[in-house]
LOBA-85383 format. One record per residue (C-alpha): x, y, z; residue number from 1. Coordinates in pm, whole numbers, plus 50000, padded with zeros to 5 digits. Example, Ala and Ser with C-alpha at 12.3 -4.5 7.8 and 13.67 -1.06 7.14 Angstrom:
[site [51230; 49550; 50780]; 1] [site [51367; 49894; 50714]; 2] 
***
This chain:
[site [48638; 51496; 48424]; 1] [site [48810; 51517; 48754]; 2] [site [49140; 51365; 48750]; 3] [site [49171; 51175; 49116]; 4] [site [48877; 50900; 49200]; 5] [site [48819; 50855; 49596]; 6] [site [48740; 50471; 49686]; 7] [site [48569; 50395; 50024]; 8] [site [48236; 50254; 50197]; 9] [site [48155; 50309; 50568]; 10] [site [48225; 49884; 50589]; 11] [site [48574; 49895; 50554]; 12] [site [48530; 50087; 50906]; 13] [site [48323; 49809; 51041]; 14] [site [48576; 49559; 51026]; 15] [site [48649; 49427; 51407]; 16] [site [48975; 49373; 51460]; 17] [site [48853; 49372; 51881]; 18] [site [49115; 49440; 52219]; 19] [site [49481; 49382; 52124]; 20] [site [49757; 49598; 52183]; 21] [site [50000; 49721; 51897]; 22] [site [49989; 49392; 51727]; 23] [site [49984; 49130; 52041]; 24] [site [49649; 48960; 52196]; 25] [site [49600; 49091; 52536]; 26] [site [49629; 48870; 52823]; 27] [site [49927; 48810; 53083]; 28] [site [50121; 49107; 53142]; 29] [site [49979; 49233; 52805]; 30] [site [49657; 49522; 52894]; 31] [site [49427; 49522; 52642]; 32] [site [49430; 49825; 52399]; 33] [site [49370; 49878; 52045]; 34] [site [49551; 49656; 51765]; 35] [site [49770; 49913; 51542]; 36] [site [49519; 49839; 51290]; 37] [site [49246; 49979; 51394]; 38] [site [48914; 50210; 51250]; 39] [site [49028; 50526; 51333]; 40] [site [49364; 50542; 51123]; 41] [site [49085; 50568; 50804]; 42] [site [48826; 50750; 50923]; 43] [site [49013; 51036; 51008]; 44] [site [49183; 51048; 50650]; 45] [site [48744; 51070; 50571]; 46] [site [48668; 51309; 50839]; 47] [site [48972; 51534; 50698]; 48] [site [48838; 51490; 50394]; 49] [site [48472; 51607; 50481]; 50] [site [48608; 51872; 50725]; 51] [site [48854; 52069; 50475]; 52] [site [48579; 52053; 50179]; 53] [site [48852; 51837; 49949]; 54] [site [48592; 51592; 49909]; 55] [site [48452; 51798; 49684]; 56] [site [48762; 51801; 49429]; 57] [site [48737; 51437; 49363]; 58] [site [48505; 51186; 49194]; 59] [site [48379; 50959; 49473]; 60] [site [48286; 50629; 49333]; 61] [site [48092; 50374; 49528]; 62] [site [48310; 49997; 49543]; 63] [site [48142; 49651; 49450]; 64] [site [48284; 49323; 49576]; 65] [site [48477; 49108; 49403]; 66] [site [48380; 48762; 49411]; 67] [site [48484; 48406; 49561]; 68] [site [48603; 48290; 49268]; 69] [site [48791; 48600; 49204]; 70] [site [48958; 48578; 49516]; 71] [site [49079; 48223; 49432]; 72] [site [49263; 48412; 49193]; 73] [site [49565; 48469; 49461]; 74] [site [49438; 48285; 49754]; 75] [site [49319; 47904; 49802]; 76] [site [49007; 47782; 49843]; 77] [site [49067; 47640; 50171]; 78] [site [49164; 47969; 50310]; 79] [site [48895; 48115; 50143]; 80] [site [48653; 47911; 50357]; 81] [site [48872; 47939; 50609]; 82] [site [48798; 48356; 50660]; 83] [site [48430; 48277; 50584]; 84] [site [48418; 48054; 50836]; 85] [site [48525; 48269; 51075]; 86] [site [48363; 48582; 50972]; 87] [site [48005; 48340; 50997]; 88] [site [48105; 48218; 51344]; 89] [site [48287; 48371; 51610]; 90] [site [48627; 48535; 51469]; 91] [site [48984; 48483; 51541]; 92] [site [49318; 48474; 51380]; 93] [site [49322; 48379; 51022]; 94] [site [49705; 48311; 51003]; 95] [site [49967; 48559; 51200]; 96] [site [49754; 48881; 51338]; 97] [site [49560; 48894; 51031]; 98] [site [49210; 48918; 51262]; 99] [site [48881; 48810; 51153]; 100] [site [48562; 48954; 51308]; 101] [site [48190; 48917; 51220]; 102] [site [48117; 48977; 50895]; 103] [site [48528; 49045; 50798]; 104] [site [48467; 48798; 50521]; 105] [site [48224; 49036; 50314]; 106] [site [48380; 49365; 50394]; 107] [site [48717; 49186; 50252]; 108] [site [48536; 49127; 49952]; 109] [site [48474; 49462; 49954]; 110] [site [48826; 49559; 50022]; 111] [site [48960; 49400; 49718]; 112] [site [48649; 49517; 49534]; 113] [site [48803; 49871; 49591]; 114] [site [49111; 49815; 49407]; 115] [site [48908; 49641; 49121]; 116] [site [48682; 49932; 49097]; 117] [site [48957; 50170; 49091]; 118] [site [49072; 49945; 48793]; 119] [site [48740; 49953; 48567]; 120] [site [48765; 50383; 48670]; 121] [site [49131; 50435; 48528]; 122] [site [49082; 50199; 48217]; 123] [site [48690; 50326; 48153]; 124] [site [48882; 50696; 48193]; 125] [site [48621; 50737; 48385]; 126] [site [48916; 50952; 48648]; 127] [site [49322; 50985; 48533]; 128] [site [49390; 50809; 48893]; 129] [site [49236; 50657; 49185]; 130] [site [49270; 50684; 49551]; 131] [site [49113; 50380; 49724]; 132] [site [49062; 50403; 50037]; 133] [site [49021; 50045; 50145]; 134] [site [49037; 49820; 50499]; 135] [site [49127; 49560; 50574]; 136] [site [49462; 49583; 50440]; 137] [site [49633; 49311; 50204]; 138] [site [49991; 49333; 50098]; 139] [site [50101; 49043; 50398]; 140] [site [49856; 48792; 50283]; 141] [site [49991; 48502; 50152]; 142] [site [49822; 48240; 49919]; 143] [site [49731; 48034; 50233]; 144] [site [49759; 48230; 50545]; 145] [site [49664; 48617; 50635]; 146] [site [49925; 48768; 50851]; 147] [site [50014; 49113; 50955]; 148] [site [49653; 49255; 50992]; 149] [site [49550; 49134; 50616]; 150] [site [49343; 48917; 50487]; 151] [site [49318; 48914; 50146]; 152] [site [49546; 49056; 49877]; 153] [site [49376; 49343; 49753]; 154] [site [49636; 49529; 49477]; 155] [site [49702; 49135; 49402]; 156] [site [49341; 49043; 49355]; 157] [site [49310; 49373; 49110]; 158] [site [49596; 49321; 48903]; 159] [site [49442; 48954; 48816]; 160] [site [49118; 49175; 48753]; 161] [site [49261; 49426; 48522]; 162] [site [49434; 49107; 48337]; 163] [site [49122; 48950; 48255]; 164] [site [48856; 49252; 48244]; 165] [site [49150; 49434; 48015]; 166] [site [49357; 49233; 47912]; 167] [site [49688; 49451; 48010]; 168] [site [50011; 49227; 47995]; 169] [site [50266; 49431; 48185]; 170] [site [50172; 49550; 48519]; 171] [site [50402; 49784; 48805]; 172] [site [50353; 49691; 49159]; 173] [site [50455; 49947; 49395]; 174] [site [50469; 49936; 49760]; 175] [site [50610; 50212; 49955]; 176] [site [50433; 50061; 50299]; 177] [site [50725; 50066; 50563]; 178] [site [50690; 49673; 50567]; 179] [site [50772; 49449; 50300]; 180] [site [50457; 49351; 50082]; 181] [site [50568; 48958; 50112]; 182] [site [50242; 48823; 50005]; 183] [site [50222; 49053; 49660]; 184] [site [50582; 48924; 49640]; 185] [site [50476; 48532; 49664]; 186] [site [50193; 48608; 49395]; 187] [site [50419; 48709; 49128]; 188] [site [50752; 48541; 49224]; 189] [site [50811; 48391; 48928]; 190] [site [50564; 48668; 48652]; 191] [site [50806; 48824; 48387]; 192] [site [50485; 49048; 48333]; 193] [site [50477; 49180; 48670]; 194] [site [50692; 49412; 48853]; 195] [site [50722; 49450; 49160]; 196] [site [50881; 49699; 49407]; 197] [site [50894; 49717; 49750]; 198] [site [51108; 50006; 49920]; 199] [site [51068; 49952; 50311]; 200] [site [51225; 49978; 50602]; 201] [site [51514; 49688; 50670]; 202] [site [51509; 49394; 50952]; 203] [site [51159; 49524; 50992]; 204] [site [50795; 49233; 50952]; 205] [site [50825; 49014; 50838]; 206] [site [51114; 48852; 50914]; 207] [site [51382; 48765; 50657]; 208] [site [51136; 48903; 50394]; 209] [site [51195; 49231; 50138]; 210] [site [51587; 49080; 50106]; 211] [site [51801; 49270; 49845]; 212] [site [51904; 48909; 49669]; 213] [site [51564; 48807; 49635]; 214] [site [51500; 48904; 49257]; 215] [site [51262; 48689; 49197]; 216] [site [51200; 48285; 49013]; 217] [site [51224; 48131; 48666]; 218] [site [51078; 48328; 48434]; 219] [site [51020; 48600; 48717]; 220] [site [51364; 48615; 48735]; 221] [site [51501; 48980; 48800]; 222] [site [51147; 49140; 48795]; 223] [site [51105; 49164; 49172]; 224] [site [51291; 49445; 49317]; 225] [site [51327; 49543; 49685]; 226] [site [51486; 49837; 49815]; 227] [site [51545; 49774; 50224]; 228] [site [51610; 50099; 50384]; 229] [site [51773; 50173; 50750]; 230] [site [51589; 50274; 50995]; 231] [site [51560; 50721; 51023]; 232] [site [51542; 50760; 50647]; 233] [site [51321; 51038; 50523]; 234] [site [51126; 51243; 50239]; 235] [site [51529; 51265; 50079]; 236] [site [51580; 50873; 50079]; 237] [site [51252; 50766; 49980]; 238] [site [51301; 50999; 49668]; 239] [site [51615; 50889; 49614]; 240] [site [51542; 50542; 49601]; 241] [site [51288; 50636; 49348]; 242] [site [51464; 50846; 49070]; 243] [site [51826; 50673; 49106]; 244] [site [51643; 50274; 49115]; 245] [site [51290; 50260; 49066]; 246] [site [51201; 50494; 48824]; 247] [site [51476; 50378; 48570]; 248] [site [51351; 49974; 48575]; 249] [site [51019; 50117; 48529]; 250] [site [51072; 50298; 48221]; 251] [site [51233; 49995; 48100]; 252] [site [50953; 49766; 48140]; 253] [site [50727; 50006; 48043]; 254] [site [50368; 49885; 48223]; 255] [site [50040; 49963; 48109]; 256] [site [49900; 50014; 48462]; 257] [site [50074; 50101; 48830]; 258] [site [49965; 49983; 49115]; 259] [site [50076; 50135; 49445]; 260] [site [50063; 49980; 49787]; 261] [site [50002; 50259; 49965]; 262] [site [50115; 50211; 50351]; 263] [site [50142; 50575; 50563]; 264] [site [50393; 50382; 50838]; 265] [site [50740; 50524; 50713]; 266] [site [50612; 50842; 50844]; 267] [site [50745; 51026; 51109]; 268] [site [50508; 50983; 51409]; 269] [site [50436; 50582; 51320]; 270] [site [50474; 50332; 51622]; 271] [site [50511; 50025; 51437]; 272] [site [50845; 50142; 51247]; 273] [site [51129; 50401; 51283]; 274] [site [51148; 50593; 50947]; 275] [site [51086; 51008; 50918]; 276] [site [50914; 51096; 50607]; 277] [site [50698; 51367; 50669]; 278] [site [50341; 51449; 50536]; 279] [site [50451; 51673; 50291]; 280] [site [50720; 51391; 50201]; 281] [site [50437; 51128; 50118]; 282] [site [50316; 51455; 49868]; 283] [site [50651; 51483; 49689]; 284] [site [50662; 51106; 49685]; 285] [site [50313; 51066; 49555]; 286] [site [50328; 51321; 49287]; 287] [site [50696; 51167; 49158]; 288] [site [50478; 50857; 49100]; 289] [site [50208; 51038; 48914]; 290] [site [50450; 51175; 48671]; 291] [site [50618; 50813; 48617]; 292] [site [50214; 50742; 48518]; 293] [site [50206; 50973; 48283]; 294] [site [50548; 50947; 48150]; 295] [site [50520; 50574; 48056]; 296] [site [50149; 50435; 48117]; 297] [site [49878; 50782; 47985]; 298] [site [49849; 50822; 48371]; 299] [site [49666; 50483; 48484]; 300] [site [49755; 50507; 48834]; 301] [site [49582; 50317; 49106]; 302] [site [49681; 50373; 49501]; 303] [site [49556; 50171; 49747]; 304] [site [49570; 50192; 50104]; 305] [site [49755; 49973; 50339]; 306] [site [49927; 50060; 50676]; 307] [site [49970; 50395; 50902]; 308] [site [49893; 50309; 51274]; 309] [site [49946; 50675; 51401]; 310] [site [49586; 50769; 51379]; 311] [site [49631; 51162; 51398]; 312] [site [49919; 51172; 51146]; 313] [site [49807; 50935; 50868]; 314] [site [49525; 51175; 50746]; 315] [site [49757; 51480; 50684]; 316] [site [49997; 51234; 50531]; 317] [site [49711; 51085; 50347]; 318] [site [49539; 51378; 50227]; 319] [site [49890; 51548; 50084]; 320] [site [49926; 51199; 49906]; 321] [site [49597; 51246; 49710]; 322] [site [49612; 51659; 49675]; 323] [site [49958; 51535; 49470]; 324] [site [49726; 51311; 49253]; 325] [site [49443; 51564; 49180]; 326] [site [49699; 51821; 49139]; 327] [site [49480; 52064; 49342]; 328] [site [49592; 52181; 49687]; 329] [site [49315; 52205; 49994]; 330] [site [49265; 52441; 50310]; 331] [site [49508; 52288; 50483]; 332] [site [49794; 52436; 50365]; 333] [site [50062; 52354; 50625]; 334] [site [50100; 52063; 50819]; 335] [site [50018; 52062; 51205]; 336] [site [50249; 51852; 51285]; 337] [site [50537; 52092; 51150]; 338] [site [50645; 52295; 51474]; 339] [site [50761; 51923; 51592]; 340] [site [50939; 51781; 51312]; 341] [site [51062; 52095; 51154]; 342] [site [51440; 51996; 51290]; 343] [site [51432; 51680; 51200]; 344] [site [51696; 51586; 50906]; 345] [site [51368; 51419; 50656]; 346] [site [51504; 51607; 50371]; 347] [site [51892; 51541; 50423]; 348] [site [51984; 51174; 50195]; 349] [site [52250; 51077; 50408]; 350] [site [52560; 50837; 50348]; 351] [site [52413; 50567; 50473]; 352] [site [52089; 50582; 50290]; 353] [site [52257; 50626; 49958]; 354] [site [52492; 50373; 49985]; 355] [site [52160; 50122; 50090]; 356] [site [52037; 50207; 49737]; 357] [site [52331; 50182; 49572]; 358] [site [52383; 49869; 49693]; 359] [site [52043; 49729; 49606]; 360] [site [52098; 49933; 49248]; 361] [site [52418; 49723; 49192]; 362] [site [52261; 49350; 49221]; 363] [site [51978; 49481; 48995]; 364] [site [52232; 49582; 48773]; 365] [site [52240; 49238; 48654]; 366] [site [51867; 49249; 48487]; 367] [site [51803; 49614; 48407]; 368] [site [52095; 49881; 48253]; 369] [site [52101; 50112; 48513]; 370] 
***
């Protein structure tokens, strides 16, 4: 078999997020643009896809939708109905920026439906790992609001799936988007079966989220983990954060599946944060995760995709991400971008970066022996 899976449907590029600008309605002083969130930052990781012939080193597997029910899973009923609503009437806002257009409501079905499917194609062994694809996004939405461009909670959604389909007790939640996956966080606060790890950027969205101190409730206690980073840290400080704090609590709980949130926005060239980890950084990241997978879990490895709102860059960054998963390289063997960013310090960990780790390290210190 082919080791990587590729997750996507030509709806997740139909979802209508309409005029905005960055992540503001336009109006007032406020010209109307594009939201950050937008088509194009996924169908150029396709079209690069297509174009370079990788598409032709993975498994492509079609999605199906989850359903209401499984939905209700994570999210309430009444916000349930609420994006349905919406979707069958005129759009709007389902929460903070989490935008609803016509027909949203299915291709969020769909959305989640990804990461499910790329559940049933790990544990079926159908692939090793899975690449999905998916849009809208889902690792802000709460259990009764959308916010930050998502509506529903896809990797949350899926992990309920692979629970009940499965029947797998100890589940790793990783989410290397430059924002803090709050919502994932809220769904498994207080789950001594889940972990969950969020390495982001600090004082970032959402506010007073992703906190080093927050660890977690009851019985949850100590098995949420978040690594804030400052702002300019690279391909060196995301790894970092990785081997010296991640990678040890994870071989410690030892999880039957991962699960990455799978945001492109700490890269170099993204507007909505300030981090500078490269293409080829996301490929050294990605392929450190991989091993974990096979070190600890036979390789059951499920990425989904979240943020990246620079539309040319999140393709190369993208498509390095799943060459690291296949373990096959493509045609295009050096990034573009590189005459720009080659003197930028991405590979240097500096002081302050380590000592950020360190310092989230030591309160974990308290839960895990690390």
């Amino acid at each position: 078999m082919q080791q990587t899976g590729f997750i996507y449907d030509e709806s997740y590029f139909w979802h209508d997020t309409g005029n905005g600008a960055i992540c503001l309605r336009p109006g007032g002083w406020v010209e109307a643009d594009v939201y950050g969130e937008n088509p194009e930052t996924k169908r150029r990781v396709k079209n690069l896809l297509d174009r370079s012939g990788f598409i032709r080193e993975l498994t492509s597997i079609e999605p199906f939708p989850v359903s209401k029910e499984q939905v209700e899973q994570v999210h309430s009923s009444s916000y349930v109905d609420k994006v349905k609503h919406l979707s069958e009437t005129s759009g709007g806002d389902a929460g903070e920026v989490a935008i609803v257009g016509i027909d949203s409501y299915d291709i969020a079905l769909l959305a989640a439906g990804g990461a499910a499917t790329g559940i049933d194609a790990v544990m079926q062994e159908k692939v090793q790992n899975v690449y999905a694809l998916t849009r809208p996004p889902g690792h802000h939405a709460e259990r009764n609001m959308g916010m930050g461009f998502c509506l529903f909670n896809n990797v949350a959604i899926a992990a309920h799936y692979a629970r009940k389909q499965y029947g797998i007790e100890r589940i790793m939640i990783l989410d290397w988007d430059v924002h803090h996956g709050n919502g994932t966080e809220s769904a498994f606060y207080d789950d001594p079966n889940t972990l969950f790890v969020s390495i982001h950027q600090e004082y970032n969205f959402p506010p007073d989220r992703g906190l080093i101190e927050h660890t977690g409730a009851g019985d949850g206690e100590g098995y949420n983990v978040n690594i804030p980073l400052p702002a300019g840290t690279g391909n060196a400080g995301y790894l970092h954060a990785l081997k010296e704090l991640t990678f040890p609590i994870a071989e410690q709980f030892q999880p039957e599946l991962i699960l990455v949130s799978a945001g492109q926005d700490p890269s170099v060239f993204d507007p909505l944060a300030q981090m500078m980890v490269t293409a080829d950084g996301f490929g050294s990241v990605a392929a450190e995760v991989k091993q974990l997978a096979e070190r600890i879990c036979d390789g059951r490895l499920v990425v989904c995709h979240e943020g990246g709102y620079s539309s040319s860059y999140v393709p190369f960054c993208t498509l390095r991400i799943i060459e690291a998963l296949s373990g096959r390289n493509s045609k295009v063997t050096e990034d573009p971008f590189y005459v720009v960013i080659q003197g930028l310090p991405s590979n240097k960990l500096e002081k302050h970066q380590k000592e950020a780790v360190q310092k989230a390290a030591a309160l974990q210190n308290r839960y895990w022996d690390l």
